[in-house]
N, CA, C and O atoms as CSV, one atom per row, in Angstrom:
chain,resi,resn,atom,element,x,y,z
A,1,UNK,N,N,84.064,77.052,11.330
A,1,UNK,CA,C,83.715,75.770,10.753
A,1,UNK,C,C,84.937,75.112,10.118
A,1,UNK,O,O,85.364,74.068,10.611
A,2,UNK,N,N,85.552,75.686,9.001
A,2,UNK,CA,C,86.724,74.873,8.264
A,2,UNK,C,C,87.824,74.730,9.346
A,2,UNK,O,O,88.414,73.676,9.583
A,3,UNK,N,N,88.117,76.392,10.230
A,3,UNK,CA,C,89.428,76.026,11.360
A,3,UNK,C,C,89.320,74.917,11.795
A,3,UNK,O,O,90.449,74.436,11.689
A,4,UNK,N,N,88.369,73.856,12.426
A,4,UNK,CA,C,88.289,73.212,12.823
A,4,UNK,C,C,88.117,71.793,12.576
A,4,UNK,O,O,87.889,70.919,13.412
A,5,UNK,N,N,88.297,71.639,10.942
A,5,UNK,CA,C,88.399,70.226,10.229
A,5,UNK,C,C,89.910,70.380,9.573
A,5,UNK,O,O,90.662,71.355,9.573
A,6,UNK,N,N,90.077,69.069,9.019
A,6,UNK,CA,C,91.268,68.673,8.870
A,6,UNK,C,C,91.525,69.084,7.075
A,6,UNK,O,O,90.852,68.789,6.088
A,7,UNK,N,N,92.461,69.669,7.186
A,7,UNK,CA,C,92.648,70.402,5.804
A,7,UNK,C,C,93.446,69.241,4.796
A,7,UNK,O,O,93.935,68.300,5.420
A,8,UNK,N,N,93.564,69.229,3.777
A,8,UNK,CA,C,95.255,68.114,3.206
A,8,UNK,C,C,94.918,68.737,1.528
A,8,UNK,O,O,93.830,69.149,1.125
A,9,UNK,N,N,96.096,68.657,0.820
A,9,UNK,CA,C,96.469,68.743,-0.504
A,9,UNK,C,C,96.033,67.350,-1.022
A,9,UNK,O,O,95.958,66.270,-0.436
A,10,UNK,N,N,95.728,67.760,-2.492
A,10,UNK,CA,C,95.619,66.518,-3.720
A,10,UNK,C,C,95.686,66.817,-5.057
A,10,UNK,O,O,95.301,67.890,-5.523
A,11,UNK,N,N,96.151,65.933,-5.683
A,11,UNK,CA,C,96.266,66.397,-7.130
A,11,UNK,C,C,96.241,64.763,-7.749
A,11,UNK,O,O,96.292,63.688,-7.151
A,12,UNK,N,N,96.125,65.140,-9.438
A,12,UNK,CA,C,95.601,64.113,-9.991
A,12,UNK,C,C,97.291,63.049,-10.681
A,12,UNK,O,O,98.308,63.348,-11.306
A,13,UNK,N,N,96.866,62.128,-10.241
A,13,UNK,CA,C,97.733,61.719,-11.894
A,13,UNK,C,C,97.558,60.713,-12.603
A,13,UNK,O,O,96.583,60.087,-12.187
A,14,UNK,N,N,98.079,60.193,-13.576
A,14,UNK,CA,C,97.541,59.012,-14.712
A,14,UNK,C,C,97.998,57.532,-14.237
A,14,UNK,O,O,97.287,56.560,-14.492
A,15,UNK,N,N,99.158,57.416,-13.570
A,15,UNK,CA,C,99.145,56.192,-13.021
A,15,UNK,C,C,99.510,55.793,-11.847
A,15,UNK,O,O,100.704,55.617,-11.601
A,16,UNK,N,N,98.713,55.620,-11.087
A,16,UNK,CA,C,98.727,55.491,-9.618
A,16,UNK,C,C,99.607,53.966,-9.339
A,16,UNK,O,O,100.140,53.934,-8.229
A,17,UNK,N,N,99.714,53.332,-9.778
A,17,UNK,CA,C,100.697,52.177,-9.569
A,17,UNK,C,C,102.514,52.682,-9.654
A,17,UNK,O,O,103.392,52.421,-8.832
A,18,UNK,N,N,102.612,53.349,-10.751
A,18,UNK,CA,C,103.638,53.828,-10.742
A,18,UNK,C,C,103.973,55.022,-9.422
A,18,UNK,O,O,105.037,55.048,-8.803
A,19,UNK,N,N,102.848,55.929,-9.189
A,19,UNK,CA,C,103.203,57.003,-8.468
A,19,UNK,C,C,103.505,56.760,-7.250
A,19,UNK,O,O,104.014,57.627,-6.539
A,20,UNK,N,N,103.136,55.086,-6.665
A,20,UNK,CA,C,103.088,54.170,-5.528
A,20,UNK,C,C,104.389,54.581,-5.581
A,20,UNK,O,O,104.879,55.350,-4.755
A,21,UNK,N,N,105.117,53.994,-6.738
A,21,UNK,CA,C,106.123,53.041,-6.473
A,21,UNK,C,C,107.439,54.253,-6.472
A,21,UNK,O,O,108.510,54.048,-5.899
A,22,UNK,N,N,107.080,55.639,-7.297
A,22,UNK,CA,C,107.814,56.877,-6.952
A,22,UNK,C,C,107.833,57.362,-5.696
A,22,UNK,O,O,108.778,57.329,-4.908
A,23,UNK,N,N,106.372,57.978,-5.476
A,23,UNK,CA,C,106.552,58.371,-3.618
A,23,UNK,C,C,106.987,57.318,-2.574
A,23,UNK,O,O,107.748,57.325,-1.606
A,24,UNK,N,N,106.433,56.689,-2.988
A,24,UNK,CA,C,106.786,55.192,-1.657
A,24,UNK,C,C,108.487,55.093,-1.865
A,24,UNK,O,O,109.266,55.660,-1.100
A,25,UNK,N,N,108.852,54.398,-2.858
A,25,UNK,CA,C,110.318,53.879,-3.458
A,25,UNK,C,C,111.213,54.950,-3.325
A,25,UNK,O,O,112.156,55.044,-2.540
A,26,UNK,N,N,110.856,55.684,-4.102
A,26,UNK,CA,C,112.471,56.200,-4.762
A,26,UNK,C,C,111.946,57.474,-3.408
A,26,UNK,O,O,112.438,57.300,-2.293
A,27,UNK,N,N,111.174,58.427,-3.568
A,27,UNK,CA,C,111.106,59.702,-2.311
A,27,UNK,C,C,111.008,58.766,-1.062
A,27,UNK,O,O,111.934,59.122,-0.334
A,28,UNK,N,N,110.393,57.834,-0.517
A,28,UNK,CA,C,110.633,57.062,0.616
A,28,UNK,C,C,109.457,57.232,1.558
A,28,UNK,O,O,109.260,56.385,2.429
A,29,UNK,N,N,108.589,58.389,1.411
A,29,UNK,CA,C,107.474,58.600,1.830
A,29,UNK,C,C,106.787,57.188,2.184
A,29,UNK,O,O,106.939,56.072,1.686
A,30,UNK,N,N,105.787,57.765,3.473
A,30,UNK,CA,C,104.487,56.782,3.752
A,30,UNK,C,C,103.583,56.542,2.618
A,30,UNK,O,O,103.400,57.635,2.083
A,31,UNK,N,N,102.954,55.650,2.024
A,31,UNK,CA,C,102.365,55.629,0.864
A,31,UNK,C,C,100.895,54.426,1.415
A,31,UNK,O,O,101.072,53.239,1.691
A,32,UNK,N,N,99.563,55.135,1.452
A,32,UNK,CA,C,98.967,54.028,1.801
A,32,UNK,C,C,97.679,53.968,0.698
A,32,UNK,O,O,96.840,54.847,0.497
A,33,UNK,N,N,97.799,52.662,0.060
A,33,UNK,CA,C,96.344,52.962,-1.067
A,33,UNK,C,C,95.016,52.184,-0.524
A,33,UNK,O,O,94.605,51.157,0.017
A,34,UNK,N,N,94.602,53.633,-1.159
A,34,UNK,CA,C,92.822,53.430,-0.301
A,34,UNK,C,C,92.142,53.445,-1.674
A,34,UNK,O,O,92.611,53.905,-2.715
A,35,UNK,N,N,90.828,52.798,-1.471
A,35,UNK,CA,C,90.127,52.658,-2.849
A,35,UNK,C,C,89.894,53.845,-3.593
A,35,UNK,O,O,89.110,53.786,-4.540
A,36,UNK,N,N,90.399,54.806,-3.337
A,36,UNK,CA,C,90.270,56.089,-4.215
A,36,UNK,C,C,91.258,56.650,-4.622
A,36,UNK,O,O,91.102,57.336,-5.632
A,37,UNK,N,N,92.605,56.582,-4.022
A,37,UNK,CA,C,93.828,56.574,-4.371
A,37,UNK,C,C,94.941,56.143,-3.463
A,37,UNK,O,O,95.055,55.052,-2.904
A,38,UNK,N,N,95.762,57.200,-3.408
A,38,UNK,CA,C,96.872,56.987,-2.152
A,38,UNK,C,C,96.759,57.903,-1.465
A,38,UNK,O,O,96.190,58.907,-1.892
A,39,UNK,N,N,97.200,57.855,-0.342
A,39,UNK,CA,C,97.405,58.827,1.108
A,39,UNK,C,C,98.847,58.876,1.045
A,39,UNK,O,O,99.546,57.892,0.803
A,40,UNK,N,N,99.415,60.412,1.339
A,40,UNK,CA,C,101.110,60.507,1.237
A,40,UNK,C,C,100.795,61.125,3.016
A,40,UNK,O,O,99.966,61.799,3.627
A,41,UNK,N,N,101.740,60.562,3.200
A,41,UNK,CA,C,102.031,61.520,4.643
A,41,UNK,C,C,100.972,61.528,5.515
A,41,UNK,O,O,100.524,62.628,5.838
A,42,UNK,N,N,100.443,60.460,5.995
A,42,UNK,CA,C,99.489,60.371,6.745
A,42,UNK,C,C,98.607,61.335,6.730
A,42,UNK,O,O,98.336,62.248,7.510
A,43,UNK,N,N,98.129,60.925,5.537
A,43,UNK,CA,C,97.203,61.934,4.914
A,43,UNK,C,C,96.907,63.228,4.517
A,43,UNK,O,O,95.846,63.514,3.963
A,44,UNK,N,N,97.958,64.184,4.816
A,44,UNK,CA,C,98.100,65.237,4.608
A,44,UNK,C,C,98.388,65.349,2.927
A,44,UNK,O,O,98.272,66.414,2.320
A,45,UNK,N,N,98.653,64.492,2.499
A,45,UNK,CA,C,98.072,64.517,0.798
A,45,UNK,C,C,97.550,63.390,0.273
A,45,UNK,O,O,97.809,62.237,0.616
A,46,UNK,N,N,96.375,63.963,-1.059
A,46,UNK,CA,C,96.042,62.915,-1.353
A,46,UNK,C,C,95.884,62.904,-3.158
A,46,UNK,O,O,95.515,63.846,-3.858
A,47,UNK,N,N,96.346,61.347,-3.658
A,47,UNK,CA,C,96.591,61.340,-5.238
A,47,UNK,C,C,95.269,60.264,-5.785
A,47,UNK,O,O,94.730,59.260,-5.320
A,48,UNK,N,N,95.173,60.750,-6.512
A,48,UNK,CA,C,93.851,60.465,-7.094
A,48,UNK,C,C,94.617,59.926,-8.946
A,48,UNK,O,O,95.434,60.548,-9.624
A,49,UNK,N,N,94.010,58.752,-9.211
A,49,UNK,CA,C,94.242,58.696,-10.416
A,49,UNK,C,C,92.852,58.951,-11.728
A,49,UNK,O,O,91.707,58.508,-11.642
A,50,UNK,N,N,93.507,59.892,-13.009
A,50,UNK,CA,C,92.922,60.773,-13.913
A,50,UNK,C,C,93.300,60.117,-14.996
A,50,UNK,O,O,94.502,59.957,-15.208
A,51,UNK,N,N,92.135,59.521,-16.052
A,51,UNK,CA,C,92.818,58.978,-16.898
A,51,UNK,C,C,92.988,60.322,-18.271
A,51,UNK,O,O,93.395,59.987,-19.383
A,52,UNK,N,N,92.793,61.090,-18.107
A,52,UNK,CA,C,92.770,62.727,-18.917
A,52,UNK,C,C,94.307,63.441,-18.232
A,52,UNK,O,O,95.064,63.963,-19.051
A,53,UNK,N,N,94.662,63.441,-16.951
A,53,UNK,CA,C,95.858,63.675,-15.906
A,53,UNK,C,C,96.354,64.199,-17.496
A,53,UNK,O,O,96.506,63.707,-18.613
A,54,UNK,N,N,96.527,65.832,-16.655
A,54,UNK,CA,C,97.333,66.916,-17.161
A,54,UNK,C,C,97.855,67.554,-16.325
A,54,UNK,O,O,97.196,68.320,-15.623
A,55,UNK,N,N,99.493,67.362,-16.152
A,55,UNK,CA,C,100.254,67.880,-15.053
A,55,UNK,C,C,100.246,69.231,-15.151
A,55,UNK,O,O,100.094,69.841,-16.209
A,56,UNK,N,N,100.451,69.867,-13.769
A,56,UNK,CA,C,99.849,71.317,-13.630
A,56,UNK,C,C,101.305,71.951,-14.202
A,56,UNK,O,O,102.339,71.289,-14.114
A,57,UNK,N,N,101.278,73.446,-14.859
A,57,UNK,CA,C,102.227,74.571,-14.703
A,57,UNK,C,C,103.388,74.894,-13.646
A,57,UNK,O,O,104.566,75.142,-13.900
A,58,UNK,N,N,102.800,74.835,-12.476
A,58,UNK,CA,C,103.514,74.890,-11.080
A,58,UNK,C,C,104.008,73.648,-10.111
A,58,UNK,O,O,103.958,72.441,-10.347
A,59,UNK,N,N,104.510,74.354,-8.920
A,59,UNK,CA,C,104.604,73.334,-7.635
A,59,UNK,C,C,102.955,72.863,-7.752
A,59,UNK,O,O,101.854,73.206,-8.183
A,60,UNK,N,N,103.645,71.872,-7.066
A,60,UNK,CA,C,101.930,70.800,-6.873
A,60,UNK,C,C,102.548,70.368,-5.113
A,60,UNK,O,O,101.641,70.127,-4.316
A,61,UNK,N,N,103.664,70.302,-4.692
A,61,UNK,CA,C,103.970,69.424,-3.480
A,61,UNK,C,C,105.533,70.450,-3.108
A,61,UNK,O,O,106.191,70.743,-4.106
A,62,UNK,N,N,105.942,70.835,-2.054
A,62,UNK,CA,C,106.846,70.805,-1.836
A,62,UNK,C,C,107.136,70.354,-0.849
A,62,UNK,O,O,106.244,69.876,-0.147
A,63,UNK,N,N,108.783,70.325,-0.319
A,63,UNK,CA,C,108.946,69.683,0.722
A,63,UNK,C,C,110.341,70.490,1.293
A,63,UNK,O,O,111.434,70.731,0.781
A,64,UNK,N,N,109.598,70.841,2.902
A,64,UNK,CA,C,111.142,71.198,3.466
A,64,UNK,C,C,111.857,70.636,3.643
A,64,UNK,O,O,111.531,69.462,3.816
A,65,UNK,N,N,113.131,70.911,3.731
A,65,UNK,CA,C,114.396,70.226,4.522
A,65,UNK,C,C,115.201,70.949,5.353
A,65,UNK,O,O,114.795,72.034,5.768
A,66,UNK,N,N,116.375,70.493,5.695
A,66,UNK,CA,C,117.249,71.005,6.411
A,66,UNK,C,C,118.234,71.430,5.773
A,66,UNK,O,O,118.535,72.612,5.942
A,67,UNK,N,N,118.976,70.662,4.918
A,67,UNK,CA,C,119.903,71.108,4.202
A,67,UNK,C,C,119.587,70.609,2.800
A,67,UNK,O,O,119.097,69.489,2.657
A,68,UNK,N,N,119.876,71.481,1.645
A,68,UNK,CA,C,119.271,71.511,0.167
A,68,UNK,C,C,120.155,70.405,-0.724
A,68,UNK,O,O,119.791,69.607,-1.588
A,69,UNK,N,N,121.841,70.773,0.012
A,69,UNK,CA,C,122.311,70.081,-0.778
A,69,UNK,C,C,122.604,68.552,-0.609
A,69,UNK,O,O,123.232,67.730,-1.276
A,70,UNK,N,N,121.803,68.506,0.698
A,70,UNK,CA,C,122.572,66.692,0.780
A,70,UNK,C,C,121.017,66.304,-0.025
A,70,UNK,O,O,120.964,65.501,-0.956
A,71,UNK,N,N,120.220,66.781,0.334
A,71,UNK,CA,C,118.907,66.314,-0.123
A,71,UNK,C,C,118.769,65.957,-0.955
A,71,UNK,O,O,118.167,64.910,-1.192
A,72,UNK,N,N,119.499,67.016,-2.090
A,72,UNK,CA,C,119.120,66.850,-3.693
A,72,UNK,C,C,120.199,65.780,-4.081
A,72,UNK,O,O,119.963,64.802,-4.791
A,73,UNK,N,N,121.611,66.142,-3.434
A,73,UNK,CA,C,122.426,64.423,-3.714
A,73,UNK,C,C,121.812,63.411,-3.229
A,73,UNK,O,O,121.808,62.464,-4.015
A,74,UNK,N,N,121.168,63.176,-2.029
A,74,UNK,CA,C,120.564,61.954,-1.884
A,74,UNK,C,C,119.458,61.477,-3.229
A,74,UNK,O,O,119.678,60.562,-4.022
A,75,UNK,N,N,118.451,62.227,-3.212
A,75,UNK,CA,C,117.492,61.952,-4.682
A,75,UNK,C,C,118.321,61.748,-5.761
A,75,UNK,O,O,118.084,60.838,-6.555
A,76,UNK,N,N,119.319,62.525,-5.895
A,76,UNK,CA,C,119.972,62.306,-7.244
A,76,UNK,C,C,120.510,60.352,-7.101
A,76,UNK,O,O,120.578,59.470,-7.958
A,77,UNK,N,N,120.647,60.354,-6.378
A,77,UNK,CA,C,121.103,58.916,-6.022
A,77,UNK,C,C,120.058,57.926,-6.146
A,77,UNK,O,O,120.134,56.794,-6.623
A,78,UNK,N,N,119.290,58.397,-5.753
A,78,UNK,CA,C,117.544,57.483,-5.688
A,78,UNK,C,C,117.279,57.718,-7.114
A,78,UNK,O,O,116.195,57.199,-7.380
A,79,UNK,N,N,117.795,58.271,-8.133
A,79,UNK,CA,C,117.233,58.144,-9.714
A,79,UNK,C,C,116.442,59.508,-10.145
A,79,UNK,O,O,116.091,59.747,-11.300
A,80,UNK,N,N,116.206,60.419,-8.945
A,80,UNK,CA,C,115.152,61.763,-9.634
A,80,UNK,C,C,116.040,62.862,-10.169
A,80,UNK,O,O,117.008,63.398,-9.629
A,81,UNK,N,N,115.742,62.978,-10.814
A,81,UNK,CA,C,115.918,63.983,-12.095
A,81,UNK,C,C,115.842,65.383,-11.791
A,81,UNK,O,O,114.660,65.615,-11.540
A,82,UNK,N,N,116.485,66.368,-11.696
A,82,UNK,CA,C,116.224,67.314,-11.559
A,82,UNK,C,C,116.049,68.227,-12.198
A,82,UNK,O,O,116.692,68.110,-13.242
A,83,UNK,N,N,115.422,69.266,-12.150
A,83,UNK,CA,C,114.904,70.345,-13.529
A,83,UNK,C,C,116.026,71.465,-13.262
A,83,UNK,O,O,116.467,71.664,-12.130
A,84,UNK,N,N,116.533,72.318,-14.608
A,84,UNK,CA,C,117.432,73.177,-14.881
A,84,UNK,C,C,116.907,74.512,-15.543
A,84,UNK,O,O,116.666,74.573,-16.749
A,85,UNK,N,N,116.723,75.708,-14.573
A,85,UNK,CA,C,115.966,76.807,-15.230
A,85,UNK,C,C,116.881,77.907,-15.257
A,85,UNK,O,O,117.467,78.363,-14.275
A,86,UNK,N,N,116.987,78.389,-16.677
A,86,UNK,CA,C,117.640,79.621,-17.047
A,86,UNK,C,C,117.146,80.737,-17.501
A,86,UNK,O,O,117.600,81.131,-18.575
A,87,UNK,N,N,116.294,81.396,-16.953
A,87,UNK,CA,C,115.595,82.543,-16.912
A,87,UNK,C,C,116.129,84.276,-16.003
A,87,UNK,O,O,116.681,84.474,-14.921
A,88,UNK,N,N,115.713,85.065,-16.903
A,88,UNK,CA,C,115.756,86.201,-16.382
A,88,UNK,C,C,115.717,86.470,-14.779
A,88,UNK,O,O,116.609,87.063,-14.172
A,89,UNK,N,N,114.473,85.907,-14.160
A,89,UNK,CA,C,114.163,85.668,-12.723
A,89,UNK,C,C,114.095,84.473,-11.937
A,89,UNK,O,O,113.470,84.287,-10.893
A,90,UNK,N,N,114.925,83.581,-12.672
A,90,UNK,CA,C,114.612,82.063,-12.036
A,90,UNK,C,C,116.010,81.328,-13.221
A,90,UNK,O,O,116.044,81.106,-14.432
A,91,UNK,N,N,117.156,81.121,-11.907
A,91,UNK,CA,C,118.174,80.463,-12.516
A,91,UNK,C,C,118.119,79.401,-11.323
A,91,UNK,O,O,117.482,79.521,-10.276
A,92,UNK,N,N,119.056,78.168,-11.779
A,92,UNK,CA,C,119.383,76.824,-10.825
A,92,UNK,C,C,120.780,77.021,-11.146
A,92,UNK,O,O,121.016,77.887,-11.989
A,93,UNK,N,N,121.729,76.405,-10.654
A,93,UNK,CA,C,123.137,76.593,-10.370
A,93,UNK,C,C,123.077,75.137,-11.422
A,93,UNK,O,O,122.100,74.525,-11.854
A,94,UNK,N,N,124.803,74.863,-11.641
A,94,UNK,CA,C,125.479,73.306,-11.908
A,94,UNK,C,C,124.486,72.026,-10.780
A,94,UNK,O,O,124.045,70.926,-11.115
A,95,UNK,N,N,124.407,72.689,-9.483
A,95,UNK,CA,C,123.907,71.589,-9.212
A,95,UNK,C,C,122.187,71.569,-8.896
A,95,UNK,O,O,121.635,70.900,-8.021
A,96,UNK,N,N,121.548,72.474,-9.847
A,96,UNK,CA,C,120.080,72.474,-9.797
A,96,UNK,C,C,119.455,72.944,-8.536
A,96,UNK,O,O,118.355,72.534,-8.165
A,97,UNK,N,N,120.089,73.713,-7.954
A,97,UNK,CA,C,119.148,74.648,-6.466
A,97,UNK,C,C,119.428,76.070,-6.763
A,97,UNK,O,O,120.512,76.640,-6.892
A,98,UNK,N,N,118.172,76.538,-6.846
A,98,UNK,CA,C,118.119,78.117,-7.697
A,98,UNK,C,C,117.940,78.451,-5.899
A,98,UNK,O,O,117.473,77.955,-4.874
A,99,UNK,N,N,118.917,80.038,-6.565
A,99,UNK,CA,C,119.586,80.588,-4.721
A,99,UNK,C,C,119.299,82.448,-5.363
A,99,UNK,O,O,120.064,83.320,-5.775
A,100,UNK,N,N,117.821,82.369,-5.149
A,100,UNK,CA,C,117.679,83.282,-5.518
A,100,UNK,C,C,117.638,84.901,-3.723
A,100,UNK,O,O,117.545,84.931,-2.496
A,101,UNK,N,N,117.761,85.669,-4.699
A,101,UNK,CA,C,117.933,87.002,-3.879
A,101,UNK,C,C,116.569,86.684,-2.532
A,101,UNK,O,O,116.859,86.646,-1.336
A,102,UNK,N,N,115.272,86.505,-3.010
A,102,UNK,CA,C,114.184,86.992,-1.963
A,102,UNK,C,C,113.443,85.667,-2.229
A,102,UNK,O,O,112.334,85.603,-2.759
A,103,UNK,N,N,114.310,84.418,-1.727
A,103,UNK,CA,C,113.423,83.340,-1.784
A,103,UNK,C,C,114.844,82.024,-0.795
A,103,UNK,O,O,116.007,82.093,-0.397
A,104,UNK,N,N,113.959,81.223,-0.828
A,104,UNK,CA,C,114.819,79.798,-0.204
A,104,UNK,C,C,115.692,79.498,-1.181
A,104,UNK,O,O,115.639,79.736,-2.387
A,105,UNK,N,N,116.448,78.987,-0.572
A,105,UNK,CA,C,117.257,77.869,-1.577
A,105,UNK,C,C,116.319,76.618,-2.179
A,105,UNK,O,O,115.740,75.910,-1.355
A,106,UNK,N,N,116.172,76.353,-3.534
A,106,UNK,CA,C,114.825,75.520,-3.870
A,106,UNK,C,C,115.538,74.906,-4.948
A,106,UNK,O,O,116.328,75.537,-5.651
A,107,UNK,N,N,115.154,73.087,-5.170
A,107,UNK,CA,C,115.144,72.272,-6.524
A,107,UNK,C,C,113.889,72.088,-7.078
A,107,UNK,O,O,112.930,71.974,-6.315
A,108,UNK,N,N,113.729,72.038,-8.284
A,108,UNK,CA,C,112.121,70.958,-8.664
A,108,UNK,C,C,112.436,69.747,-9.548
A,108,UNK,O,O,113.371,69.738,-10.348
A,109,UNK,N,N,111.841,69.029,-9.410
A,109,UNK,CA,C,111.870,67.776,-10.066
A,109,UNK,C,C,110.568,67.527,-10.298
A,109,UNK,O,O,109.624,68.310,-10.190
A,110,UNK,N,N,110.566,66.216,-10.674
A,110,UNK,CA,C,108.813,66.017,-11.405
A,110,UNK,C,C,108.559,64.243,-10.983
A,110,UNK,O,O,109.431,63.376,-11.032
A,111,UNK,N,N,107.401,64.093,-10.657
A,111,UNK,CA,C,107.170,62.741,-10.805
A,111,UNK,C,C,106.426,62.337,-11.917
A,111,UNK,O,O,105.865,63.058,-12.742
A,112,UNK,N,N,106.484,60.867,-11.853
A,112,UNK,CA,C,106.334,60.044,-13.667
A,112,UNK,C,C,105.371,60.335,-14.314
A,112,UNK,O,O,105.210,60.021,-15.493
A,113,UNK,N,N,104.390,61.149,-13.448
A,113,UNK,CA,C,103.060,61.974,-14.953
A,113,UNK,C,C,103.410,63.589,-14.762
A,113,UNK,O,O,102.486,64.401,-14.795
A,114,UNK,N,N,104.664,63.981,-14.579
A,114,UNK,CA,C,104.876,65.266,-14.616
A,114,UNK,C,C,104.565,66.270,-13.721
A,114,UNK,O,O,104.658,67.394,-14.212
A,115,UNK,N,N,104.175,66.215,-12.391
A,115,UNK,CA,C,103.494,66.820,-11.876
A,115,UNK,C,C,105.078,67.321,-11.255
A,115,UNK,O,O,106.117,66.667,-11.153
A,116,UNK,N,N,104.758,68.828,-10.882
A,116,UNK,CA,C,106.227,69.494,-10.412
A,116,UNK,C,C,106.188,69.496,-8.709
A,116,UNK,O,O,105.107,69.703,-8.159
A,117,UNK,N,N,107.293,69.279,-7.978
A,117,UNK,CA,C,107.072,68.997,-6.647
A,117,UNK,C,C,108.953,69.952,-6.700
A,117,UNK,O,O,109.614,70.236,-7.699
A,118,UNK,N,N,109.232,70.161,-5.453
A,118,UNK,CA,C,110.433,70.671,-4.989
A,118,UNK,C,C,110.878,69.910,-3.427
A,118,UNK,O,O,110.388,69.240,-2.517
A,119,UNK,N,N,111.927,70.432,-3.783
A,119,UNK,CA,C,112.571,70.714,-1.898
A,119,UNK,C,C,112.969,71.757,-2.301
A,119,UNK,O,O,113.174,72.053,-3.478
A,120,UNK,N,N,113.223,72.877,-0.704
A,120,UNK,CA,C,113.215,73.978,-0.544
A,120,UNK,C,C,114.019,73.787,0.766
A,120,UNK,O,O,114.031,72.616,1.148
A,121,UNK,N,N,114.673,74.640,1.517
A,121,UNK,CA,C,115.496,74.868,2.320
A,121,UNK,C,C,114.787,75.769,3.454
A,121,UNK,O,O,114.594,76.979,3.328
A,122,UNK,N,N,114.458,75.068,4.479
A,122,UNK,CA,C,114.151,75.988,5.593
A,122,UNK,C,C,112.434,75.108,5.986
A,122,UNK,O,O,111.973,74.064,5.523
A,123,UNK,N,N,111.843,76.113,7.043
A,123,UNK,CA,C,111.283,75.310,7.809
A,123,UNK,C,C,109.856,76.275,7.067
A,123,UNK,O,O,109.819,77.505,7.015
A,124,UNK,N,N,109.041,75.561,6.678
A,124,UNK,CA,C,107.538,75.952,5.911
A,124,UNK,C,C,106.316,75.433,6.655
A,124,UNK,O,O,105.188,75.646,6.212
């Protein structure tokens, strides 16, 4: 039954005008608003606006690429911010892509109600 319908991600956030204008604008994504929210990626996600929107703990979105570091210079250029973690099991370098032992090369950043999203290196 489920194999055979169409699966997609969603998560909430507080202002859907703005989050337009993040995924659409600055990430460059397809962005289409439907009376319930937006569609990212031809639908394979969907944002819903929460006027309570409490950004989650974790990834909420990631995104592969090809190469980590032009990626994250390109965004850095587009205005996103990148997050800096100095932990026991989770460090990011000077230029914010943690290159850990038993994982991808990965950044996270956040969009404007906090919700944590990455690029990651390699094909997912």
């Amino acid at each position: 039954m489920l194999q055979d319908g169409k699966a997609f991600s969603s998560f909430s956030v507080k202002d859907l005008e703005a989050a337009k204008k993040f995924y659409g604008e600055t990430l460059g994504l397809s962005v289409k608003k439907t009376p319930e929210g937006l569609d990212l990626l031809d639908g394979r996600v969907f944002l819903y606006g929460k006027p309570n929107h409490q950004p989650a703990t974790f990834t909420v979105l990631n995104f592969a690429v090809e190469n980590i570091e032009s990626a994250v210079a390109e965004l850095k250029k587009r205005g996103v911010q990148f997050e800096s973690y100095d932990m026991p099991d989770l460090k990011t370098g000077p230029d914010h892509i943690a290159r850990g032992p038993h994982g991808p090369k990965i950044a996270w950043f956040k969009d404007p109600d906090g919700n944590i999203l990455s690029v990651l290196e390699g094909n997912r």
